[in-house]
MARMIBA-448716 format. One record per residue (C-alpha): residue number from 1; residue in three letters; chain; x, y, z. Coordinates in Angstrom, 1 decimal, always signed. Layout:
% MARMIBA-448716
<r num="NUM" residuo="ALA" cadena="A" c1="X" c2="Y" c3="Z"/>
...
END
This chain:
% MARMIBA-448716
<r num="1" residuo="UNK" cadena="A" c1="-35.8" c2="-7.1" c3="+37.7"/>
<r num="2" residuo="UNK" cadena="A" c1="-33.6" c2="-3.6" c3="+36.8"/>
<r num="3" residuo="UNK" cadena="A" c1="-32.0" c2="-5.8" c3="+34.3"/>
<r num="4" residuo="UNK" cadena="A" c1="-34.8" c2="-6.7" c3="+32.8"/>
<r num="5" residuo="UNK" cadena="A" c1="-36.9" c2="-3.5" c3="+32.7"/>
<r num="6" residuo="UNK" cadena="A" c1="-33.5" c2="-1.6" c3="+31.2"/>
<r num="7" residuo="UNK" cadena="A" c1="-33.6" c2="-4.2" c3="+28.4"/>
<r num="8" residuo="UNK" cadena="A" c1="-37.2" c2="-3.7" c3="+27.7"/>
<r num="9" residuo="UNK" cadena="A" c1="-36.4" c2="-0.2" c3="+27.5"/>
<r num="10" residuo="UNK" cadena="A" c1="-33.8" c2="-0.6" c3="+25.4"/>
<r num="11" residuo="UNK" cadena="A" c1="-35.9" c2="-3.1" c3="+22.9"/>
<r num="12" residuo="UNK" cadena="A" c1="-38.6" c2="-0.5" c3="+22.8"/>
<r num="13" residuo="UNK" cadena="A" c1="-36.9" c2="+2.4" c3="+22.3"/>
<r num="14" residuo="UNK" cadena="A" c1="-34.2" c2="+0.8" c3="+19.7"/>
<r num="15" residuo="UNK" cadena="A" c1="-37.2" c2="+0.5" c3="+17.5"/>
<r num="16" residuo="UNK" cadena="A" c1="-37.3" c2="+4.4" c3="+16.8"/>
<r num="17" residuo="UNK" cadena="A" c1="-33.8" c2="+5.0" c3="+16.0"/>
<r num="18" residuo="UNK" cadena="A" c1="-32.9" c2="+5.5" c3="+12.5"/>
<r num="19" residuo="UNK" cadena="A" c1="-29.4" c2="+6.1" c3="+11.2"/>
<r num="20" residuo="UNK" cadena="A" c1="-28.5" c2="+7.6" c3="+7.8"/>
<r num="21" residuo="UNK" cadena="A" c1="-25.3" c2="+6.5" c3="+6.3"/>
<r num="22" residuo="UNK" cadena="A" c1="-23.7" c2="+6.0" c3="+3.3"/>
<r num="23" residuo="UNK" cadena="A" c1="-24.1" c2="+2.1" c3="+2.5"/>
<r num="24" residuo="UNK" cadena="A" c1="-21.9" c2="+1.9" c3="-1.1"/>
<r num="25" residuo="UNK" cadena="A" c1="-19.8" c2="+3.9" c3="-2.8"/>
<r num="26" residuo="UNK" cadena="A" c1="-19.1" c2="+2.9" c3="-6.7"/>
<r num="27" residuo="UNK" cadena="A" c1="-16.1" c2="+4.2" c3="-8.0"/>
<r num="28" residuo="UNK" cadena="A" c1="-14.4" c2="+2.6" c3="-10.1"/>
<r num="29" residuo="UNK" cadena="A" c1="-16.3" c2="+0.4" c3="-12.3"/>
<r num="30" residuo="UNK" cadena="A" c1="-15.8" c2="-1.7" c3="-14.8"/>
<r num="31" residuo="UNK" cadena="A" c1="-14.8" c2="+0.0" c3="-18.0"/>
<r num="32" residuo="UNK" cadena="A" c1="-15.2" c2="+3.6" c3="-17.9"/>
<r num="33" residuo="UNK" cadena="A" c1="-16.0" c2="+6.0" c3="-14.6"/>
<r num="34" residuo="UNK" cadena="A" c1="-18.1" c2="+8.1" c3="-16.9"/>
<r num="35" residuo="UNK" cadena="A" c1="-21.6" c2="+8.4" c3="-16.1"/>
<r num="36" residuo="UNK" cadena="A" c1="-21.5" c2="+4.6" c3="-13.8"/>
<r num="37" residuo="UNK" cadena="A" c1="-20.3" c2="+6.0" c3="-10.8"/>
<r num="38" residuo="UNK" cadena="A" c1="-22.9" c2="+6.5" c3="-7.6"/>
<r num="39" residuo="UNK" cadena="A" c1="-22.9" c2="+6.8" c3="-4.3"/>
<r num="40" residuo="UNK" cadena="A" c1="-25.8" c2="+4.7" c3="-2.1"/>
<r num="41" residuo="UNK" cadena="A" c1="-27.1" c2="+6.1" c3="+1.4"/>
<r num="42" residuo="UNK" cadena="A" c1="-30.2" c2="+4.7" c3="+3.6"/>
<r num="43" residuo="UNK" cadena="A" c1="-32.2" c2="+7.7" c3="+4.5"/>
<r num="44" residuo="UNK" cadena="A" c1="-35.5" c2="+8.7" c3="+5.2"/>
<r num="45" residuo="UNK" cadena="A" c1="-34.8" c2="+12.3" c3="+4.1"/>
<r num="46" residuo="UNK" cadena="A" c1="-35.6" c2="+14.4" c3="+1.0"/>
<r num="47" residuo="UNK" cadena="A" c1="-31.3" c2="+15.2" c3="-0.3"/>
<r num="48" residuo="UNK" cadena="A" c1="-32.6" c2="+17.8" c3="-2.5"/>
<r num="49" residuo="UNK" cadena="A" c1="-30.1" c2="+20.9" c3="-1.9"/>
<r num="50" residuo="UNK" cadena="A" c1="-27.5" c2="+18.6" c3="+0.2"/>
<r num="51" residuo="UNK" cadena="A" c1="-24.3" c2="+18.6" c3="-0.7"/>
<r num="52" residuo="UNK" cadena="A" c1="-21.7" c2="+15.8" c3="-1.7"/>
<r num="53" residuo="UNK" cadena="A" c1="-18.2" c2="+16.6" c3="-1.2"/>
<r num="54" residuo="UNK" cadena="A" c1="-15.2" c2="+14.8" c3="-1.9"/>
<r num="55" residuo="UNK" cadena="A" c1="-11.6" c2="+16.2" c3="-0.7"/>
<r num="56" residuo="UNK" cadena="A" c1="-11.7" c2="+18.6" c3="-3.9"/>
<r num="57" residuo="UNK" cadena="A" c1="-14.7" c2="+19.5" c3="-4.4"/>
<r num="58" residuo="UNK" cadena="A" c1="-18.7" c2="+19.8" c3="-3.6"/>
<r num="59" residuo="UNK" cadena="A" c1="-22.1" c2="+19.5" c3="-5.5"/>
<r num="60" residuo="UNK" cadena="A" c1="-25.5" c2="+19.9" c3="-4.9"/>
<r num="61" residuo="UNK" cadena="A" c1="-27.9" c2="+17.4" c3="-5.0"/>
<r num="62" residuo="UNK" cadena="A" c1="-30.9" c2="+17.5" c3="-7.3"/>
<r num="63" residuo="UNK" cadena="A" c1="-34.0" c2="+15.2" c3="-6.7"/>
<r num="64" residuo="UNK" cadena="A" c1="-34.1" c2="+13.7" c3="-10.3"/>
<r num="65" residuo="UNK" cadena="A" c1="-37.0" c2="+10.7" c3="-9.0"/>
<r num="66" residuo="UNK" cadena="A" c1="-38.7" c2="+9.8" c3="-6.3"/>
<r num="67" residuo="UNK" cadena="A" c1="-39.0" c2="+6.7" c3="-4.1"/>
<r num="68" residuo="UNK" cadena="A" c1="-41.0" c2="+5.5" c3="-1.3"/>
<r num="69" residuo="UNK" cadena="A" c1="-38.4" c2="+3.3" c3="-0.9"/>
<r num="70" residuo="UNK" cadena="A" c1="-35.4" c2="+4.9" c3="+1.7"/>
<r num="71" residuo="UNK" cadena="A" c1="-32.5" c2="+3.9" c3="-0.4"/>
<r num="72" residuo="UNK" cadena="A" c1="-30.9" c2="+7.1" c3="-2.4"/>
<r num="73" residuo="UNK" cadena="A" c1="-28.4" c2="+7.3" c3="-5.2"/>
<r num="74" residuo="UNK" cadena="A" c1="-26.2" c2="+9.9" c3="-6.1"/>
<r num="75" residuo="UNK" cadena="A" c1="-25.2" c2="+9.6" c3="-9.7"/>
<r num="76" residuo="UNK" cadena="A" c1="-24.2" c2="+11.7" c3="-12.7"/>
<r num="77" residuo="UNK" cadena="A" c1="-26.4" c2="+13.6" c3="-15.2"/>
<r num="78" residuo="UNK" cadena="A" c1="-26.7" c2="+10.7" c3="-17.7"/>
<r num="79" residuo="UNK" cadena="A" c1="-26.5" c2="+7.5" c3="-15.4"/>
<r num="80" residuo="UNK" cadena="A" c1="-29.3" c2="+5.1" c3="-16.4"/>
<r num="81" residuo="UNK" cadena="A" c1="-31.6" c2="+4.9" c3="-13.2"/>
<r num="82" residuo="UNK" cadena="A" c1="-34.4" c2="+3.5" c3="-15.1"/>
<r num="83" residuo="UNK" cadena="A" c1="-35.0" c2="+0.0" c3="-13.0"/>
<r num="84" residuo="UNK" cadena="A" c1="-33.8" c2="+1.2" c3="-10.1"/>
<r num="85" residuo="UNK" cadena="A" c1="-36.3" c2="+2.0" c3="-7.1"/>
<r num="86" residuo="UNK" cadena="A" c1="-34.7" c2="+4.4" c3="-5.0"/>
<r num="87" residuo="UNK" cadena="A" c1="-34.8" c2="+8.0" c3="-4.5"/>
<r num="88" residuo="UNK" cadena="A" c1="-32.4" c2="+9.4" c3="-7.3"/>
<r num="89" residuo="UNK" cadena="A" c1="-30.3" c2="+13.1" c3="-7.0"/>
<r num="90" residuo="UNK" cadena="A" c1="-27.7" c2="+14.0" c3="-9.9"/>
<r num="91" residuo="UNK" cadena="A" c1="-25.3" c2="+16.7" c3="-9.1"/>
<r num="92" residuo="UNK" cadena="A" c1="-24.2" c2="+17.1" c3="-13.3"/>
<r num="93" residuo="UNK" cadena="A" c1="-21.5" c2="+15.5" c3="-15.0"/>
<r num="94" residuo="UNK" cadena="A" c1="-19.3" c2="+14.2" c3="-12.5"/>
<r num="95" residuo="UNK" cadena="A" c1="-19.6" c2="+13.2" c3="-8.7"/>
<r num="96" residuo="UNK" cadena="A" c1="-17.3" c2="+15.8" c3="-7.1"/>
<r num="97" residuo="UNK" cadena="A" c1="-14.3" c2="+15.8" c3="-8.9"/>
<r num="98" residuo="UNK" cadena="A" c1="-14.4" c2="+12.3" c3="-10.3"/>
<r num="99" residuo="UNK" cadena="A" c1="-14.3" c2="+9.9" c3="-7.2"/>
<r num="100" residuo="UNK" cadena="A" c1="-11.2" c2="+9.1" c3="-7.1"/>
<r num="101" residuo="UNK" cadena="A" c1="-10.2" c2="+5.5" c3="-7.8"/>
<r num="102" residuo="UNK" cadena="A" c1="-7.4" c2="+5.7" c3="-5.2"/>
<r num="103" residuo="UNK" cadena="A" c1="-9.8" c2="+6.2" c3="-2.3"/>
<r num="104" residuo="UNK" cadena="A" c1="-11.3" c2="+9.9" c3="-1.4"/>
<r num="105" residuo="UNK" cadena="A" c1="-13.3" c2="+11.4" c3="+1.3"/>
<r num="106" residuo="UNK" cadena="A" c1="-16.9" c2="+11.4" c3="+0.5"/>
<r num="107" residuo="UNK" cadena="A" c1="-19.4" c2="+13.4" c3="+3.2"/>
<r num="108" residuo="UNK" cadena="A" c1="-23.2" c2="+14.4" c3="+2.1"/>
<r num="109" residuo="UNK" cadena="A" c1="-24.7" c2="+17.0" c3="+4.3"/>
<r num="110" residuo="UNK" cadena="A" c1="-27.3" c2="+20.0" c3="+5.0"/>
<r num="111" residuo="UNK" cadena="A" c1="-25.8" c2="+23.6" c3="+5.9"/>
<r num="112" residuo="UNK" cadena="A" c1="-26.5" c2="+21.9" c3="+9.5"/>
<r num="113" residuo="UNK" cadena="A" c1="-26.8" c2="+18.1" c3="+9.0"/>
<r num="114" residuo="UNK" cadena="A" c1="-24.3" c2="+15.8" c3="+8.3"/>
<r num="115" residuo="UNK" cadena="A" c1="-25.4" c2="+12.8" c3="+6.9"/>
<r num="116" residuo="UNK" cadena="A" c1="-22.7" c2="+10.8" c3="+6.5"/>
<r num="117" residuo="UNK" cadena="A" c1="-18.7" c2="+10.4" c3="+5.8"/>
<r num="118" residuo="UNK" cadena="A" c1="-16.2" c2="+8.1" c3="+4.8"/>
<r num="119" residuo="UNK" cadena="A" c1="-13.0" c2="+7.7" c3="+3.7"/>
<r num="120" residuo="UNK" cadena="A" c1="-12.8" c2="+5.0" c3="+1.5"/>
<r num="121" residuo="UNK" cadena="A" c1="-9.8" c2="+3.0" c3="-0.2"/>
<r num="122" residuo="UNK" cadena="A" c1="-9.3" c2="+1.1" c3="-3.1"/>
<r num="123" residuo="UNK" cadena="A" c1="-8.5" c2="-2.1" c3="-1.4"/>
<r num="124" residuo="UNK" cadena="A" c1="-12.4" c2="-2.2" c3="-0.6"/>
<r num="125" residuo="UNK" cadena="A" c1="-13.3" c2="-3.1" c3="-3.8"/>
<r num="126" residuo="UNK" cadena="A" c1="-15.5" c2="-1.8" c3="-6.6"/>
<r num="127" residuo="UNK" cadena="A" c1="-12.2" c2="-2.2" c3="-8.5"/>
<r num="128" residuo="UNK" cadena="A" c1="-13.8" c2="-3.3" c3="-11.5"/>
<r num="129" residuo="UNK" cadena="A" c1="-15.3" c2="-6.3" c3="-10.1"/>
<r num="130" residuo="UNK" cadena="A" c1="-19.1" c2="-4.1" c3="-10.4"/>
END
C-alpha cells in the first residue's frame, strides 16, 4: 500500500515539474555560419536580458517575437525567423563568438538562474547535414 501511495505521489506531483534546457544547438550549417546559426531551449520563461555565453564570450538576449509556444531561439541579427513559432531573442551579429564548429561551451542564464549548459562536439552532428 506504501508502494502504491509513493507512486501516486510521484505521478501527481511529476506533472508540475518543468525543466528548461537547451534542446539543439546549430552550428555549423550547411554553407555559411553567417546569420543560420541558432540555439533551441524549451522554456517557459521570458530570455529578454539573459545571457548566452560560449567559452569566449557572452551576449545579451533581446526578445525580437513573441510566442505562446515554449520553444525559444537564439539567432543572429538577420536570421530569417519568419515561419517559425517560437519565442525569438537576437544577441547582434554573431552568437558569442561564432559557435565554434569544433564544439564549445554554450550556457544561457539570469544574473541568478542558469538555464542551461552544454558542451557540445562536432561528432554530434549539425555538420552540414542541416
Amino acid at each position: 500500500m506504501k508502494y502504491l501511495l509513493f507512486i501516486v505521489f510521484v505521478l501527481i506531483f511529476s506533472s508540475f515539474v518543468y525543466a528548461d534546457y537547451i534542446s539543439e544547438i546549430m552550428y555549423d550549417p550547411e554553407g555559411s555560419d553567417n546569420n543560420l546559426e541558432y540555439v533551441e531551449i524549451v522554456t517557459s520563461l521570458d530570455l529578454s536580458n539573459y545571457t548566452i555565453s560560449d567559452l569566449a564570450s557572452s551576449d545579451i538576449l533581446t526578445k525580437m517575437k513573441a510566442s505562446s509556444n515554449n520553444i525559444a531561439l537564439i539567432v543572429e541579427d538577420s536570421f530569417d525567423y519568419s515561419n517559425i513559432d517560437a519565442n525569438i531573442y537576437t544577441v547582434g551579429a554573431n552568437i558569442g563568438n561564432n559557435l565554434n564548429n569544433e564544439g564549445d561551451i554554450i550556457s544561457v542564464k539570469s544574473d541568478l538562474i542558469i538555464i542551461d549548459y552544454v558542451h557540445y562536439f562536432n561528432s554530434w552532428g549539425a555538420n552540414s547535414n542541416g
